[in-house]
C-alpha positions in Angstrom: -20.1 -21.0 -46.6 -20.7 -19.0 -43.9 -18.5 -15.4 -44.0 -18.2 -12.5 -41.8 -16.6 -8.9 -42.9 -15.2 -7.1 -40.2 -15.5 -3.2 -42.3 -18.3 -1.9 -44.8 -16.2 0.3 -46.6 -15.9 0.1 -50.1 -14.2 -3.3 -50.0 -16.2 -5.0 -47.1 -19.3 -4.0 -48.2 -19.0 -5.1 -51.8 -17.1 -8.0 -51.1 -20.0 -8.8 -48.7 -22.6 -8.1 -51.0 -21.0 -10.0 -54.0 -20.5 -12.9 -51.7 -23.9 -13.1 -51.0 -24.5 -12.8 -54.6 -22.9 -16.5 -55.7 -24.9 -18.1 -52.2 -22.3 -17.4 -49.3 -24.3 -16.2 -46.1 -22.5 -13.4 -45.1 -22.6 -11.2 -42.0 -20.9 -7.2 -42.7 -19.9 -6.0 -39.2 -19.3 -2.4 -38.0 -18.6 -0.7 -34.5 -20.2 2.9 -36.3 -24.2 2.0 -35.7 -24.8 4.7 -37.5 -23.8 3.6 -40.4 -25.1 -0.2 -39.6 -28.4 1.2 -39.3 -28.6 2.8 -42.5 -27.6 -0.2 -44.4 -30.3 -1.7 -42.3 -32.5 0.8 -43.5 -31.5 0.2 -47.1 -29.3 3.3 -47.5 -25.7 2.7 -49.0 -23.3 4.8 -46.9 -21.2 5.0 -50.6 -22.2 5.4 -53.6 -21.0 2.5 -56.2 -23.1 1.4 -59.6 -25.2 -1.4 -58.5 -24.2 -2.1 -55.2 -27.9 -0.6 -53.8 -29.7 -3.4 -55.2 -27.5 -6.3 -54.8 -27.1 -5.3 -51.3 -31.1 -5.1 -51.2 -31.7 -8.4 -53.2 -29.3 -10.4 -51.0 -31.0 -9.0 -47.2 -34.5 -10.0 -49.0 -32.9 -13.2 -49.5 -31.7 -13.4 -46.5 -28.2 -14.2 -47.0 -26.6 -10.8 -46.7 -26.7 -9.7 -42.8 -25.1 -6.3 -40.7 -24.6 -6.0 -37.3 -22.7 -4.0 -34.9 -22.2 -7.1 -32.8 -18.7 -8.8 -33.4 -19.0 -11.9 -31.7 -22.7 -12.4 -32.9 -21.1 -11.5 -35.9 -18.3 -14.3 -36.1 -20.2 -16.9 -34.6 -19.7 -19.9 -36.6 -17.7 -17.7 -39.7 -15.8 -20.3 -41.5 -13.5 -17.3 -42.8 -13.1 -14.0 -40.8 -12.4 -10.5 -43.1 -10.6 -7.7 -42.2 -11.8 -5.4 -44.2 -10.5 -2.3 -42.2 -9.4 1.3 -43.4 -5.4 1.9 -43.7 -5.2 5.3 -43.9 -1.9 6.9 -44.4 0.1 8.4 -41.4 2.0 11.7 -42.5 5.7 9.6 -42.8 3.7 7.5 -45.7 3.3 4.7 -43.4 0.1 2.8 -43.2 -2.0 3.2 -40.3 -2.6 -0.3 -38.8 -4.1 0.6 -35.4 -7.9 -0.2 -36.9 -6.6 -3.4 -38.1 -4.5 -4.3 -34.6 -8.2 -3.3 -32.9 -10.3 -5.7 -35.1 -7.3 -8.5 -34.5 -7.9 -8.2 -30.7 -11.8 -8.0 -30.7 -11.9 -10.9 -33.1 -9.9 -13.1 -30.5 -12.0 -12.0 -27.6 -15.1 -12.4 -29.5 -14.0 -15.8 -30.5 -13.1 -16.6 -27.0 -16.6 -15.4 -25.5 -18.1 -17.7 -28.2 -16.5 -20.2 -26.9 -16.8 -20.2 -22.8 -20.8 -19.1 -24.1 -21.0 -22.4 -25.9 -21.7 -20.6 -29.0 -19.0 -21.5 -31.7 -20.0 -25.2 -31.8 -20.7 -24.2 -35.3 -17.0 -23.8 -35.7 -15.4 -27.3 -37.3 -12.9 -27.7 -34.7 -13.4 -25.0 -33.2 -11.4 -23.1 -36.1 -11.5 -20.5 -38.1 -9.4 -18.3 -40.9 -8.6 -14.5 -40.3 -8.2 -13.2 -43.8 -7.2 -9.3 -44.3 -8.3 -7.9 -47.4 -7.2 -4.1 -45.9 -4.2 -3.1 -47.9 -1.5 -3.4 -45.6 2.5 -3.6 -45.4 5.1 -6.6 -45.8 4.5 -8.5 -41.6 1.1 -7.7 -40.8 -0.4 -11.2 -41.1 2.1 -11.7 -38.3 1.3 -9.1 -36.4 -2.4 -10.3 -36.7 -1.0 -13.6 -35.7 1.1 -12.4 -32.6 -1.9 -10.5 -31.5 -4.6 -13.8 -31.9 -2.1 -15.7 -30.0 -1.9 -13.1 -26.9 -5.6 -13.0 -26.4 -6.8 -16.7 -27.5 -7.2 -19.2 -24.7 -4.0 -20.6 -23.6 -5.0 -24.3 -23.9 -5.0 -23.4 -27.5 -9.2 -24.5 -27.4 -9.8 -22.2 -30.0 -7.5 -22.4 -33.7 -7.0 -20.0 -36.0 -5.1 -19.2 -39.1 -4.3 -15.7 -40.6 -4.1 -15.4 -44.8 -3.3 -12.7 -46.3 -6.3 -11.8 -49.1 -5.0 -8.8 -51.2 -8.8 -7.0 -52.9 -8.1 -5.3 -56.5 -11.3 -3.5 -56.8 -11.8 0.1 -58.6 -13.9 2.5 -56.7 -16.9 2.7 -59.4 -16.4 -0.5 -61.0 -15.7 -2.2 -57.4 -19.4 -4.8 -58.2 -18.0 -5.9 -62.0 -14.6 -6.5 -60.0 -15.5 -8.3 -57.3 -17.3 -10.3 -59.7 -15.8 -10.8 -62.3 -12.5 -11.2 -60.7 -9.0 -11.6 -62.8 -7.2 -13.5 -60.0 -7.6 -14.2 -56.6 -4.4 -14.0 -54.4 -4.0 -16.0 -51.2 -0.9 -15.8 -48.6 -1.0 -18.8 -46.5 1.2 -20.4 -44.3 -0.6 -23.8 -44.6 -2.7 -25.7 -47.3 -5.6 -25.9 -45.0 -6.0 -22.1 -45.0 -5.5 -21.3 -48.8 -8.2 -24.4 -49.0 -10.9 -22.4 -46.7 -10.4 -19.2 -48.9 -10.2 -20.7 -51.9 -13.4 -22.4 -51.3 -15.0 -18.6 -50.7 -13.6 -17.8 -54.1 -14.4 -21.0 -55.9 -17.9 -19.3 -57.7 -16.0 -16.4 -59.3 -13.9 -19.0 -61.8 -10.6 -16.9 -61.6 -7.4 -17.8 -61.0 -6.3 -18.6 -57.9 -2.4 -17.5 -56.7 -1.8 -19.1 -53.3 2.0 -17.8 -52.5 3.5 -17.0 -48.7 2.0 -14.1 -46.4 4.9 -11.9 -47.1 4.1 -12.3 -51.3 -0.2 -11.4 -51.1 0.8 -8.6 -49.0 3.7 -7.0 -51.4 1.7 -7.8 -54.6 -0.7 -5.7 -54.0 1.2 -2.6 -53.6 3.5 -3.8 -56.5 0.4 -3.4 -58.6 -1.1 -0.3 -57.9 2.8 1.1 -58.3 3.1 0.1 -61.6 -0.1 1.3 -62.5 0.7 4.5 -60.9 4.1 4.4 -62.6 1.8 4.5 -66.4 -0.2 7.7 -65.1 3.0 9.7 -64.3 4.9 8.1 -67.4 2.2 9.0 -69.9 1.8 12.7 -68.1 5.4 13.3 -68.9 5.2 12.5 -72.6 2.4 14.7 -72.5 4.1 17.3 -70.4 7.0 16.9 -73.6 3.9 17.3 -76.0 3.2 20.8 -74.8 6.5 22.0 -75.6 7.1 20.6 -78.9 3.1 20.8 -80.1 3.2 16.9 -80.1 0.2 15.3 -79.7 -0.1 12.8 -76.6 -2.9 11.6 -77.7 -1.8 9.6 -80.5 1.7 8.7 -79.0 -0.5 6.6 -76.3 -2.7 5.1 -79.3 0.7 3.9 -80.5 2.1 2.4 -77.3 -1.0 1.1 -76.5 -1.3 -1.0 -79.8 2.1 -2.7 -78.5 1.6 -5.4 -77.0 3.8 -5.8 -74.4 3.1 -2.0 -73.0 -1.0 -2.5 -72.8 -3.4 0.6 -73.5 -4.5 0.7 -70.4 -3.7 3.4 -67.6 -2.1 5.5 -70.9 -4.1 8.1 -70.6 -3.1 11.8 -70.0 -4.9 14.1 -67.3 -3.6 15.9 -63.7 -2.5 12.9 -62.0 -4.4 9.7 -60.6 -6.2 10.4 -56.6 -8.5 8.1 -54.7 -7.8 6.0 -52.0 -5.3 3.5 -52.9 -3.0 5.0 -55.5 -1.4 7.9 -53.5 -1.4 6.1 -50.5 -0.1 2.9 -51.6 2.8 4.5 -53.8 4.0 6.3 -50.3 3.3 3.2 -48.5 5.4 0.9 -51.0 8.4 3.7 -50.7 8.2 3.5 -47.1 8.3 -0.4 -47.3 11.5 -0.1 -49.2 13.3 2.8 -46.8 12.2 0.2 -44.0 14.5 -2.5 -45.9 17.4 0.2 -46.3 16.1 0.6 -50.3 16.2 3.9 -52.4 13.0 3.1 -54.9 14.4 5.8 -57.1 11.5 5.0 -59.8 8.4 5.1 -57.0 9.6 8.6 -55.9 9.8 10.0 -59.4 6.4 8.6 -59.9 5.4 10.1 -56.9 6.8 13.5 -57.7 5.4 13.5 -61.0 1.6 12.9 -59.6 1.9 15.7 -57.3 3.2 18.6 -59.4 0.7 17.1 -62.1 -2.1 19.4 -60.4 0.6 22.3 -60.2 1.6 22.5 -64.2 -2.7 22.3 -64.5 -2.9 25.0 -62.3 -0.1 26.9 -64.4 -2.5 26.1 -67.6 -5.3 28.0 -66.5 -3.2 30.5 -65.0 -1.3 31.4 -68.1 -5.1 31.5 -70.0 -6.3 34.2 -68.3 -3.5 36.4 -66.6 -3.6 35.5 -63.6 -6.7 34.2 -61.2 -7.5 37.7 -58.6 -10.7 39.2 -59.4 -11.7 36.1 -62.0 -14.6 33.5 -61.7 -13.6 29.9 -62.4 -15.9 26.9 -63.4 -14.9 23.8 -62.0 -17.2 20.1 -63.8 -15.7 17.5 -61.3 -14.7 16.9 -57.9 -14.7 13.3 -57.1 -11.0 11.8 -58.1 -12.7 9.9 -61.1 -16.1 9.1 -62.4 -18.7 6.9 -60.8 -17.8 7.2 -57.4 -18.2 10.1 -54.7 -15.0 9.7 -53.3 -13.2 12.8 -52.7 -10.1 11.5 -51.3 -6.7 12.7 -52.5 -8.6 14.3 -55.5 -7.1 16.4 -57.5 -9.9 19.2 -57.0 -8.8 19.0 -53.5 -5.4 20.9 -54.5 -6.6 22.9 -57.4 -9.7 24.5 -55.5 -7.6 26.1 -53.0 -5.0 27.3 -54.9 -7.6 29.7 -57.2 -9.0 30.8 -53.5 -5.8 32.0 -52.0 -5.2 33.5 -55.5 -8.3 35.9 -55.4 -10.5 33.8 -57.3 -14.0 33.2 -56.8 -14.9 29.2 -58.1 -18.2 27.5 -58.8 -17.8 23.5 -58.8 -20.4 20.9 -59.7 -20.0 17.4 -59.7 -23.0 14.7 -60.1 -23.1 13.2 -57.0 -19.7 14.1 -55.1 -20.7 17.8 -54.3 -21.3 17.1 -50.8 -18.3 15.5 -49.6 -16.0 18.0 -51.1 -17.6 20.6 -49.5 -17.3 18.2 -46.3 -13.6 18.0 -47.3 -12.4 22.0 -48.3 -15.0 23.7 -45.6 -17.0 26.8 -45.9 -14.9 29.1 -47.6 -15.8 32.7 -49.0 -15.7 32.9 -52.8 -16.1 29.0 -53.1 -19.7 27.5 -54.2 -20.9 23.7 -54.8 -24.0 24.3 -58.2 -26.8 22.5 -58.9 -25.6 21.9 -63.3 -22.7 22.3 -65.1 -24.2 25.1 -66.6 -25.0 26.7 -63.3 -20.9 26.2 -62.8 -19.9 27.4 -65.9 -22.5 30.8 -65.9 -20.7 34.2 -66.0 -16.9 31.7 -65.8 -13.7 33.4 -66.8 -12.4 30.4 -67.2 -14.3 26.6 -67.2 -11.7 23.9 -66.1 -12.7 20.1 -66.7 -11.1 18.3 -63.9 -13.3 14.4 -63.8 -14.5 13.2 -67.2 -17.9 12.5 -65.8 -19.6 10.8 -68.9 -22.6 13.6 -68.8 -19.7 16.6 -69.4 -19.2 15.0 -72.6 -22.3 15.3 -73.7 -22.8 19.2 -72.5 -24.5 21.3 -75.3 -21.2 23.5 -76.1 -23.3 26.3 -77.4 -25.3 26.9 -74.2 -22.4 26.3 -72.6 -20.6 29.2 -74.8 -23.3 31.3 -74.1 -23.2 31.3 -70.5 -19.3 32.0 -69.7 -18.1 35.5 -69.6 -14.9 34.3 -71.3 -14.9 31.2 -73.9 -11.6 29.7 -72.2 -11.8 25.8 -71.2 -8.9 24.4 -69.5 -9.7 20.3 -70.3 -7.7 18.6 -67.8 -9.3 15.2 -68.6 -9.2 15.4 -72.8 -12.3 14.2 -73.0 -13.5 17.0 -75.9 -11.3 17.4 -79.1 -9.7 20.1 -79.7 -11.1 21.2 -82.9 -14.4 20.7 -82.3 -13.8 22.9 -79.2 -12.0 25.6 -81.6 -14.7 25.4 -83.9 -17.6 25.8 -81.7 -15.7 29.4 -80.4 -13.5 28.4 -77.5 -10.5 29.0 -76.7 -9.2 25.6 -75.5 -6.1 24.2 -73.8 -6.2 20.4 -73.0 -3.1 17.8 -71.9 -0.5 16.8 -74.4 -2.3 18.0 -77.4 -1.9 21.2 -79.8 -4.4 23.9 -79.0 -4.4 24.8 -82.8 -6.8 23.5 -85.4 -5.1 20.2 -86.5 -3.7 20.1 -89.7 -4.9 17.7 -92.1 -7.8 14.6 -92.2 -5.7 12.4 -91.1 -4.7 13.9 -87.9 -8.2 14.0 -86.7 -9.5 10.6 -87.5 -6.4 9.3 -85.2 -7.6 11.9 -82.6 -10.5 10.5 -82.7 -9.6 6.6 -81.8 -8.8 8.3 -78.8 -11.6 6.0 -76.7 -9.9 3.1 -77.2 -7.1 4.6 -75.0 -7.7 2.9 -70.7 -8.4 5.9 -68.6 -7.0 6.1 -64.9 
């Protein structure tokens, strides 16, 4: 089939790029020619594991294409993506004025095409807008009402809007796109969910086809309820702390139920990123908009942001306070794999040690850059080049992402470099008694900082990677 991606964010550009992987020809359009000409360059403008060389294999192949050119863009796409940011206004609303802009340049681009002759290639002269951008409960027809205003009037041109929810994890986004679970489509008409499905028809998953109104909710219904098992499991752990309960096996055991999953159950500061924060407040909004108190979603909500705050408190209470004191920070993007800094927990702790007097030294593999892009040249505050670079002449060392590589840090070097052996593990990726052993003094989520007590404990602790991380 022949595709075209309006958006070469995370999800258009994978999308486009795993398209072009099962045999689609696809054509990834952006207005920003900067960014155009750097995937025409071969540069990725994210970073996301194995997404450079598909994107590479498929332009040597010639079925993977980018231009800033809509309507050269469009011309004879079967299926038209909106694959457009949504970023969240300050009332939790989502922002649809990129998607309201790619609605009327599509139906201007398609009805250049056509007085230029150039969408014979079109069967009918019709074509599918599909929105993958996550977006509230009426936007299909929005997108609709908007096509309609700028098409011809003698109707020469067709189109049909479907709703086409993505599900993709920022540093697993490739594996996701291909190896899908489901596939959602929100059509008003059989023809449309046929078009799409056809798209989708190499992946083997699933296909839902349900109304507009249903592909747009389920989205945000998802990444709730996923949201909802981050705060839930922070708040046993939260319980752990006061009673020297340990989290980490409580989760091993709801996890090995069943109907509650492992997955998403374990503890840490609080999920971040792109989607989770912003579709929570988005999916509360939605239900204020419908005159509904989401009692459940707030709490959730609540419990995310003051997540960061009792971490804070941790490392705090460790040292006496932060005024005068060098911090180590490993990790800055929200989670591993990815550079995105966006809603991050790093993003609130960082600041809080600054105003407090403390000087912090962060490293982070490959996210360095755009948190400095993101907190701004401040006094006191430093991006290193290692972990042990971070951690060298630390009051304190505070584990905020569980890159893999911190795992696998030498803890004696690491010892030997601190001015104070205090870790603050806000991830739990070490355990506790090898920390205690190896001469720290460690504080983690949920879990006793004592030496456990008994074989037994231990070997359960130590199941602990069987346990789905957020």
């Amino acid at each position: 089939m022949k595709l075209a991606i309006i958006g070469t964010g995370y999800v258009g550009l994978v999308s486009g790029a795993c398209f072009a992987e099962v045999g689609h020809h696809v054509t990834c359009i952006d207005e920003i020619e900067e960014k155009i000409n750097s995937l025409l360059a071969g540069r990725m403008p994210i970073y996301e594991p194995g997404l450079e060389e598909m994107v590479k294999r498929n332009r040597n192949e010639g079925r993977l294409h980018f231009t800033t050119n809509l309507a050269e863009g469009i011309d004879g796409a079967e299926i038209i993506f909106i694959a457009v940011g949504t970023p969240a206004l300050e009332d939790g609303r989502s922002d649809l004025s990129y998607v309201r802009k790619a609605a009327v340049q599509i139906s201007k681009a398609l009805s250049d095409n056509l007085s230029k002759n150039l969408a014979n290639n079109l069967t009918n002269n019709y074509a599918v807008i599909a929105t993958m951008s996550t977006v509230p409960v009426g936007t299909s027809d929005e997108i609709e009402a908007i096509l309609q205003e700028n098409l011809p009037d003698d109707r020469s041109v067709k189109v049909d809007v479907v709703s086409n929810p993505e599900f993709l994890r920022e540093g697993t986004a490739v594996y996701d796109r291909m190896n899908p679970h489901r596939i959602v489509i929100g059509a008003n008409n059989q023809r449309a969910a046929d078009i799409v499905s056809q798209a989708y028809a190499p992946y083997k998953a699933p296909i839902h086809i349900t109304n507009r109104a249903t592909a747009e909710l389920a989205k945000y219904a998802c990444n709730a309820f996923l949201a909802t098992k981050i705060s839930f499991i922070n708040e046993i752990a939260n319980i752990c702390d006061l009673v020297e309960a340990d989290v980490t096996q409580i989760a091993k055991i709801m996890g090995e139920d069943p109907r509650i999953g492992p997955e998403f159950l374990r503890p840490g500061i609080g999920y971040g990123g792109s989607c989770f924060p912003k579709d929570t407040r988005a999916l509360d909004q939605i239900a204020r908009s419908q005159g509904h108190y989401f009692a459940l979603l707030k709490a959730v909500i609540e419990v995310n942001n003051v997540q960061k705050e009792r971490f804070v408190d941790k490392m705090r209470q460790a040292i006496g306070g932060f005024r005068g004191k060098t911090i180590g920070i490993l990790g800055l993007a929200f989670k591993p794999n990815t550079d995105d800094v966006r809603e991050a927990p790093s993003l609130r702790i960082i600041p809080i040690l600054l105003d407090e007097g403390a000087k912090v030294k962060a490293y982070d593999p490959i996210a360095g850059k755009n948190a400095l892009a993101m907190l701004g040249e401040r006094e006191g505050f430093e991006i290193c080049k290692s972990p042990y670079e971070a951690a060298a002449d630390a009051d304190l060392l505070a584990i905020v992402t569980e890159w893999p590589e911190f795992k696998e840090l030498d803890l004696s070097i690491l010892r030997s470099v601190m001015k104070k052996p205090i870790v603050c593990d806000g991830r739990n990726i070490y355990l506790p008694d090898v920390m205690l052993n190896a001469g720290f003094e460690y504080y983690s989520i949920g879990r006793p900082n004592k030496p456990s007590e008994g074989k037994a404990a231990i070997v359960s602790i130590n199941h602990e990677s069987i346990i789905g991380g957020n």
